[in-house]
C-alpha positions in Angstrom: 1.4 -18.9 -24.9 2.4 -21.4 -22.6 3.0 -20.6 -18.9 6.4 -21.8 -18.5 8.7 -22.8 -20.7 9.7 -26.3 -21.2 13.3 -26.1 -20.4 12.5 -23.9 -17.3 10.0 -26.7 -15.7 13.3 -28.8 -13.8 13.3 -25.5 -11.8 10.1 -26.4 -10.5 10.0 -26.9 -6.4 8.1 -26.3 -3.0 7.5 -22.9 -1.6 9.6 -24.5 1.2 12.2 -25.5 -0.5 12.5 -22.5 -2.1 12.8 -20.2 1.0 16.3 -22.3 2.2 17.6 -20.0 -0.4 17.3 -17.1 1.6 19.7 -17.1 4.6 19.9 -14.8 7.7 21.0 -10.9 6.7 20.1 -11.0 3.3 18.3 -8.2 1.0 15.4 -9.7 -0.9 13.9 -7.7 -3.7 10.6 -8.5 -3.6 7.4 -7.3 -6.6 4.6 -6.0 -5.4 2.9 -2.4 -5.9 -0.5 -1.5 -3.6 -0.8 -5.1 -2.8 -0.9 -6.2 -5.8 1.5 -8.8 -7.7 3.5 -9.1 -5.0 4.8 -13.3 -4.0 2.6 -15.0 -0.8 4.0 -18.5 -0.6 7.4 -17.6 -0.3 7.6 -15.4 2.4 4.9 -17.5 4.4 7.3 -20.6 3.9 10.0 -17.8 5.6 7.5 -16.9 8.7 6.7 -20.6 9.2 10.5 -21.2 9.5 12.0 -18.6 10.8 15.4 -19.9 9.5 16.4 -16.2 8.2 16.2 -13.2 10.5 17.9 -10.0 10.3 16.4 -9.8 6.9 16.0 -6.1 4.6 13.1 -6.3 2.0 13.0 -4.0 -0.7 9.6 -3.3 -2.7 8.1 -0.9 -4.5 4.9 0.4 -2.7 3.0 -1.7 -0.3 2.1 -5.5 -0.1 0.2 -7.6 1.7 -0.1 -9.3 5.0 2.4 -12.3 3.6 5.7 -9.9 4.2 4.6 -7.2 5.8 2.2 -8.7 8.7 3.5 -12.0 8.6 7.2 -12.1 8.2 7.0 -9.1 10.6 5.0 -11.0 13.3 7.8 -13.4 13.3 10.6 -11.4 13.7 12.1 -11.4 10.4 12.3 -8.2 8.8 15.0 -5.7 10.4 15.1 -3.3 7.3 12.4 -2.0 5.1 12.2 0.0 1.8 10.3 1.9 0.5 6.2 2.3 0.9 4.1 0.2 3.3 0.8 0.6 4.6 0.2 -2.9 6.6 -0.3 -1.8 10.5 2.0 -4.6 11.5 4.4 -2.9 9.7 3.5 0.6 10.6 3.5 -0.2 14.3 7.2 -1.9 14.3 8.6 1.1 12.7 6.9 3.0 15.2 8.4 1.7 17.8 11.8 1.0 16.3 11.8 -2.6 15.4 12.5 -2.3 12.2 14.7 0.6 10.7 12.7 2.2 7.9 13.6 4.7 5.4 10.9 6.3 3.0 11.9 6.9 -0.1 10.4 8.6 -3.6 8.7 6.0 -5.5 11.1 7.1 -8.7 14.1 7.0 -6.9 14.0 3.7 -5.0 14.6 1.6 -8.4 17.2 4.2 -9.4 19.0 3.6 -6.2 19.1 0.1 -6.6 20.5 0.2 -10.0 23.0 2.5 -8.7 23.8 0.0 -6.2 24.0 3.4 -3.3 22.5 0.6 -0.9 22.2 -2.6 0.4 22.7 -4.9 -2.6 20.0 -7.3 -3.7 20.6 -10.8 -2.9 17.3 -12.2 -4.2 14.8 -11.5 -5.9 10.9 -12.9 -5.3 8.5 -11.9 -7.9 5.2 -12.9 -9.2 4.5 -13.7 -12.5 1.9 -14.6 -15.2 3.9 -16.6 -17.3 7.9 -17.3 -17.3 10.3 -17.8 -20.8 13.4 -18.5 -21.6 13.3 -14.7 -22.8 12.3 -13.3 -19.3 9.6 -12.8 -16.5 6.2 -11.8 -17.7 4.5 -9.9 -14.6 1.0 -9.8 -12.6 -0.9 -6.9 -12.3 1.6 -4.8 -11.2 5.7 -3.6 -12.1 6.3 -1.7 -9.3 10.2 -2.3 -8.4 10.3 -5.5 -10.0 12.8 -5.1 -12.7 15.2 -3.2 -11.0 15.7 -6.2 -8.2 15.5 -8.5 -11.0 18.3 -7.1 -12.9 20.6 -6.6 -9.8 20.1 -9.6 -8.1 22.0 -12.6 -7.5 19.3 -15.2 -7.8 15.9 -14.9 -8.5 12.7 -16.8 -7.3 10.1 -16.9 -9.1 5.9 -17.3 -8.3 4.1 -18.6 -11.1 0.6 -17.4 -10.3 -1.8 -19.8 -12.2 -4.8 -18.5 -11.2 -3.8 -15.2 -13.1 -5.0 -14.9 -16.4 -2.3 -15.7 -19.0 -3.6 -12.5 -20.5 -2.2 -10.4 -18.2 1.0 -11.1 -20.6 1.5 -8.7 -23.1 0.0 -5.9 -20.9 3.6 -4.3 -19.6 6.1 -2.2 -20.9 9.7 -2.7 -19.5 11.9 -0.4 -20.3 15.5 -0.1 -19.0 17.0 3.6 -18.7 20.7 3.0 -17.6 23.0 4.7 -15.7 24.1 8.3 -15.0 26.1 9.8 -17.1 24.6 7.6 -20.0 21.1 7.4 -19.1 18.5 7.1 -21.6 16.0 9.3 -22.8 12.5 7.8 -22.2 10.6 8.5 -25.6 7.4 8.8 -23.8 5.6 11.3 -25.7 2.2 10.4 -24.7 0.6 7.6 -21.9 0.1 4.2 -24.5 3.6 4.8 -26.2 5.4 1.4 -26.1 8.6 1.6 -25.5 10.2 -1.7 -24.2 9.5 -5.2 -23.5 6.1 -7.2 -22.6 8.6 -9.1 -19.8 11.6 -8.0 -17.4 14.3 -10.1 -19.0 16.2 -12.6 -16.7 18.7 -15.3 -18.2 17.3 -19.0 -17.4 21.1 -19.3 -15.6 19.5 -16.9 -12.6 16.6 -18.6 -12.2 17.0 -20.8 -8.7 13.7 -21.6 -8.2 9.9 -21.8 -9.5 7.0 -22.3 -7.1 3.8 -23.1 -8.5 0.8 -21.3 -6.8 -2.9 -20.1 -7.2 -3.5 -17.5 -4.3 -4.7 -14.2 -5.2 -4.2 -10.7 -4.0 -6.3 -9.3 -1.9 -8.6 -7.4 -3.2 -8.6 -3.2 -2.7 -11.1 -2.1 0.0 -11.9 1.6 -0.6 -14.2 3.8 1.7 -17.5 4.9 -0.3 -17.9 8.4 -1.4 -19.1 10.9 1.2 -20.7 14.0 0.8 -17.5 15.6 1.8 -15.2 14.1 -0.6 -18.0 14.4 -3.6 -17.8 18.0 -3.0 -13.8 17.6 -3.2 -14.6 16.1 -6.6 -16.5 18.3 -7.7 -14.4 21.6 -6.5 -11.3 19.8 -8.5 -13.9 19.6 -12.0 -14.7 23.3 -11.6 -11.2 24.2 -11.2 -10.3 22.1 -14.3 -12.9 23.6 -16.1 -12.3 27.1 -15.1 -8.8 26.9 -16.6 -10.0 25.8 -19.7 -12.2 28.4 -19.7 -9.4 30.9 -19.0 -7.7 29.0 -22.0 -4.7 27.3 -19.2 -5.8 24.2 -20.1 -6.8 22.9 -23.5 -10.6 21.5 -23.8 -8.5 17.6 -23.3 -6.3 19.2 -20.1 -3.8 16.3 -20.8 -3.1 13.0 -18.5 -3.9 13.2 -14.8 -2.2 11.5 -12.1 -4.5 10.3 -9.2 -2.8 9.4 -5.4 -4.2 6.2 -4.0 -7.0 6.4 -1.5 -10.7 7.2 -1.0 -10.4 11.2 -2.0 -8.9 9.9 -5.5 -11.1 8.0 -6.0 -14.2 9.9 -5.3 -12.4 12.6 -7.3 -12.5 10.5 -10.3 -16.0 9.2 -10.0 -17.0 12.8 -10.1 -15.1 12.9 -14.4 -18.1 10.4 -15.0 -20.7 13.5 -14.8 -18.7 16.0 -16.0 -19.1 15.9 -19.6 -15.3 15.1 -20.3 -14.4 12.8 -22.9 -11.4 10.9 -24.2 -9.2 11.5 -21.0 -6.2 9.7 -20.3 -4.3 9.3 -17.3 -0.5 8.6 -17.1 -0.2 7.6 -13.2 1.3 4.8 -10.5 -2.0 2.9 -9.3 -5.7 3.0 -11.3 -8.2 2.7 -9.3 -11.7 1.5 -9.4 -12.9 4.9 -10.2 -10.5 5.2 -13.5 -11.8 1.4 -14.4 -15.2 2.3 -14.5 -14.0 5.9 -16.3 -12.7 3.8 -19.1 -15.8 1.4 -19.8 -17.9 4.9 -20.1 -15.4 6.7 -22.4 -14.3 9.2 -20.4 -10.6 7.5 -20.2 -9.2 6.3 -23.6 -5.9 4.9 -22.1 -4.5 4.5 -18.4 -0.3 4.3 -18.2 0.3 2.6 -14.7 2.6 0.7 -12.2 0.0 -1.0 -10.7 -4.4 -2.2 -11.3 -6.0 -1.8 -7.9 -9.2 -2.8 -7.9 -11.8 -4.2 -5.5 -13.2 -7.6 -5.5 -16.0 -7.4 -8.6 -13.9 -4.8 -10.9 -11.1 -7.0 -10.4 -13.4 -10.5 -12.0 -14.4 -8.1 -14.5 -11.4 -7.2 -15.7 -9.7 -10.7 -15.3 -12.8 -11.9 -17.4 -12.2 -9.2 -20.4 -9.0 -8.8 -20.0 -9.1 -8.7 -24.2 -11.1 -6.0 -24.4 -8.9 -4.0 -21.8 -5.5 -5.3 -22.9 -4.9 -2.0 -25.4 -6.5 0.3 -22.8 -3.8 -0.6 -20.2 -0.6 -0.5 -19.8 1.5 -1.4 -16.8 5.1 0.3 -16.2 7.5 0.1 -14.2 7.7 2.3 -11.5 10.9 4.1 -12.5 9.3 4.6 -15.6 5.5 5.5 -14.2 7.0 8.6 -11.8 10.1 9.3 -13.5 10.1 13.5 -13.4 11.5 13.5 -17.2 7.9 12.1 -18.2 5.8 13.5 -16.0 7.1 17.1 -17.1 7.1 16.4 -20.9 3.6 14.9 -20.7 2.3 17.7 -18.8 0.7 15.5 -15.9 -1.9 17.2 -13.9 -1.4 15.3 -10.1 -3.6 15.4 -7.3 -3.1 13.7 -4.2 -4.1 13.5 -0.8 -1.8 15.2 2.0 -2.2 14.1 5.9 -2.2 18.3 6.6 -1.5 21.5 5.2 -0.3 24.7 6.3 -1.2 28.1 5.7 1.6 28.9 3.1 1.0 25.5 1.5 3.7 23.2 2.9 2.0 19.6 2.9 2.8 16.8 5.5 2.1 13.1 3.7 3.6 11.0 5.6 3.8 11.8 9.6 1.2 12.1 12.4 2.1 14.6 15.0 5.2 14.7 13.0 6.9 11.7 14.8 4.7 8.5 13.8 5.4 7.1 10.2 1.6 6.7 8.4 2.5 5.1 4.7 5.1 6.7 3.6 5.6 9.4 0.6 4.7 7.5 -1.9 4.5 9.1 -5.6 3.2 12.4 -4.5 6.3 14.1 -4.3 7.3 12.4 -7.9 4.7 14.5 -9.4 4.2 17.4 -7.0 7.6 18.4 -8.1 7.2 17.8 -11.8 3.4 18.4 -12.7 2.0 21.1 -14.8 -0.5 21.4 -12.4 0.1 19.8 -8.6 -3.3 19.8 -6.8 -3.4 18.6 -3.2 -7.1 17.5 -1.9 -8.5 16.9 1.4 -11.4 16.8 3.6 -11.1 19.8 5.7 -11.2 18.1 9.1 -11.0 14.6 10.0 -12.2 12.8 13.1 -15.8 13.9 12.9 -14.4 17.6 12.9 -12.0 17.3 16.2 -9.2 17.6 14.1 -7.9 20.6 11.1 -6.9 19.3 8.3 -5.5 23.1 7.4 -3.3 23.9 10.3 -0.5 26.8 11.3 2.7 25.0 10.5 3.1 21.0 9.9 4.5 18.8 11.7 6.7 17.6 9.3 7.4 18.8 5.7 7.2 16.4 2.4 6.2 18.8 -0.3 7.3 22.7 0.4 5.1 25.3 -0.2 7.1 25.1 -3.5 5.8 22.1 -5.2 2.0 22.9 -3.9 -0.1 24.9 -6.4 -3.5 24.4 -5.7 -5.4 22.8 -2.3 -8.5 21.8 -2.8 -11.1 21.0 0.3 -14.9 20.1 0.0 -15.2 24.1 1.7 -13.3 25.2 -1.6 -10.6 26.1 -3.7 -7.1 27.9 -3.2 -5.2 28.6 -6.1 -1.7 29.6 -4.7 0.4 29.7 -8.2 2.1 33.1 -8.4 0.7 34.3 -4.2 2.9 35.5 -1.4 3.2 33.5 1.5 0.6 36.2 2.7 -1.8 36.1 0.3 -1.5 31.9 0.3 -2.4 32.0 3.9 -5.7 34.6 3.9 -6.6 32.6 0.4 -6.5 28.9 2.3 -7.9 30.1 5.5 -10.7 31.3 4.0 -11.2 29.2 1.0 -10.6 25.8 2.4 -10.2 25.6 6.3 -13.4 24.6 7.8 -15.6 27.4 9.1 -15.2 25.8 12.9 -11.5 26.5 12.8 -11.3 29.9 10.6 -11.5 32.1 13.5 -8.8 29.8 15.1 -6.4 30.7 12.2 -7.1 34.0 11.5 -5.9 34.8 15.3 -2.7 32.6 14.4 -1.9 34.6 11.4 -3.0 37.8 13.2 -1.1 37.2 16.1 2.2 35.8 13.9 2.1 39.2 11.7 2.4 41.2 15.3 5.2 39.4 17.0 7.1 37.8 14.1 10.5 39.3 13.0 10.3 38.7 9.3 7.0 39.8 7.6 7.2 37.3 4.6 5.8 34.1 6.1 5.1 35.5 9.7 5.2 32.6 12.5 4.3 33.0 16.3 6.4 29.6 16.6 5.2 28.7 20.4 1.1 28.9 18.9 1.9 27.1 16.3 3.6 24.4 18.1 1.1 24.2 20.9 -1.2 23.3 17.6 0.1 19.7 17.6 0.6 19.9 21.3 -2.7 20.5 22.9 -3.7 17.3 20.4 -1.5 15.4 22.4 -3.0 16.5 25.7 -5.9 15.6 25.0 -6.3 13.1 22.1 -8.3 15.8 20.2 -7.8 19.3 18.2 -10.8 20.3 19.3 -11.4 24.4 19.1 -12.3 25.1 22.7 -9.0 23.0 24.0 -7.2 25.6 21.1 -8.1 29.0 23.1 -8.3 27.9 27.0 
């Protein structure tokens, strides 16, 4: 297929001339998902200018330094939805430049089409390949449609150094709105169910900038001993409920968070014997890449392909051989709970800390400063067969517990956290008292430096507390966090002085 249609090629102009469309105190919806897919000239035309401030950018999950370090170094941005991770970013919501709310990766599309917010006055999206018909993506889907659909005008990035592949590879689907909402036949992860392209009237179209700059590629820290032995505690807890009969012998599609513990968690499939896996999930990852040239994935359903530098060329160069392995969603659609509980998703992600009667904190450090935001975890937490949080026990070459007294701040509840897996062990919590969760992840998955530590929290909290059901000693446990503070470290001796 051609790249762009003939009737559409009049719409052709400059990065710069494009951004003149966007004026001061607009919303732009922008694509994007992990960095990937996401436009680059645009917005860098907009930080060179600086013509439009005061400016609210809506996107999916995170992008790269274009809009979120650039257009942030120059003063632009005032509002920002929904996931980031870019540390220019990070540090101007931390210290209030920009107003930021954090929002579940479902529900931010929803709420656009909804119109509950700010409404979209342009839309800035990558694509492979433009037609009359409609937009035909990059590697990710992320929010794209839904900023499409309820925009005013739309700009769009032809990406030519994509390959024209990459067409074909998504699945847009449109579910509606409340009280007439469609059911999303998804009955398992390659189902098609909509259209290869988000469609877009020509009439919307304002402008088409020609470019050739890819994303960056996804830099992952390399498996440690630690989080191998995470992978390898979440295989023997697969395979133990198998062995109960829990699970059948194919445990159904897993969802995998983004990050280095994912990733080394799916390495460890590889030499585990399992075969013919699939995964119905937001971002795939090297690990799930390399899982599906050795078998052990038949199919991935995502919003977005993160991969690093060589896995990327690789699948760019056989993007034929990949094309009905893959498919790319859109975000509503990759994390919407009606799918994720008919499928029967088994999610692990990665939580910042966890309590001892399993609440998870995802998103805050010290429970004041934003890290990334929530993400997709509490899409699936929520609606998962089984909802598996893992973690390296302590971070910070061991000055800091990853299992602590109470969070500082509260994303998933104890409710939506069934099993916490560390590289120490395993702590099934489905059907436990907030007792019995606390002596099961003290001992099973704190680290053996701060067990003693806990144990005279919980001790101490079953003397003094009030209510016996999820005893609390509330001064210990905020003098947790606050000793950290003091002293830039959790270390054990600081705990007790």
């Amino acid at each position: 297929m051609e790249r762009i249609s003939p009737s559409l090629k009049n719409k052709i102009m400059t990065a710069e001339q494009a951004a003149q469309l966007v004026r001061t105190g607009m919303t732009i919806g922008v694509s994007g998902f992990t960095s990937v897919g996401y436009p680059k000239a645009v917005p860098l035309a907009l930080a060179a200018s600086g013509h439009a401030r005061e400016l609210t950018v809506c996107v999916g999950a995170a992008v790269g330094d274009e809009i979120d370090g650039a257009m942030v170094r120059a003063g632009l941005i005032k509002r920002r939805y929904a996931h980031q991770s870019h540390k220019d970013m990070r540090e101007a919501i931390n210290s209030g430049a920009i107003a930021y709310s954090d929002v579940h990766i479902s529900h931010l599309p929803m709420n656009i089409n909804q119109r509950t917010g700010p409404k979209i006055d342009i839309a800035i999206v990558e694509c492979s390949a433009i037609s009359e018909q409609g937009l035909y993506l990059a590697a990710s889907a992320g929010s794209a449609d839904a900023s499409v659909r309820n925009a005013d005008k739309v700009i769009v990035e032809l990406n030519e150094a994509l390959p024209i592949g990459l067409a074909g590879m998504h699945d847009i689907f449109e579910v509606g709105l409340p009280p007439h909402a469609r059911i999303i036949p998804i009955t398992k992860p390659d189902d098609r169910i909509g259209t290869p392209y988000i469609p877009c009237p020509p009439e919307k179209i304002a402008a088409i900038v020609l470019t050739d700059k890819l994303d960056p590629p996804q830099k992952f820290k390399p498996v440690t001993p630690e989080t191998e032995m995470i992978g390898r505690n979440v295989v023997k807890f697969l395979k133990g409920e198998i062995a109960a009969g829990r699970l059948p012998e194919n445990p159904g599609p897993i969802q995998s968070g983004v990050g280095s513990v994912g990733n080394a968690v799916l390495s460890c499939l590889a030499s585990s014997g399992f075969k013919g896996l699939s995964m119905y999930t937001e971002v795939m990852q090297d690990a799930a890449f390399n899982l599906i040239e050795q078998g052990v994935f038949d199919f991935v359903s995502s919003s977005s392909i993160a991969l690093a530098e060589d896995n990327r060329r690789r699948f760019f160069e056989n993007i034929d051989f990949f094309k009905d392995k893959i498919l790319i969603r859109p975000q509503e659609i990759s994390n919407h709970p009606e799918v994720i509980r008919r499928l029967g998703v088994i999610a692990l992600n990665t939580p910042i800390e966890v309590d001892i009667y399993g609440n998870v904190n995802s998103t805050h450090i010290m429970g004041t400063k934003m890290m990334n935001g929530i993400g997709g975890s509490g899409d699936f937490a929520r609606n998962a067969r089984i909802s598996i949080f893992a973690t390296e026990s302590v971070k910070k070459g061991g000055n800091i517990s990853c299992i602590v007294p109470m969070v500082s701040h509260v994303d998933q509840t104890e409710h939506d956290v069934q099993v916490v897996i560390t590289e120490q062990g395993i702590a099934d919590l489905r059907w436990r008292s907030p007792r019995e969760r606390a002596e099961l992840l003290i001992e099973n998955c704190a680290h053996p430096d701060y067990r003693p530590m806990l144990r005279e929290y919980y001790e101490q909290a079953l003397k003094v507390s009030e209510g016996k059901h999820t005893p609390h000693d509330l001064s210990k446990a905020l003098s947790w966090h606050s000793r950290y503070l003091e002293s830039g470290t959790m270390k054990k001796e600081k705990y007790n002085e």
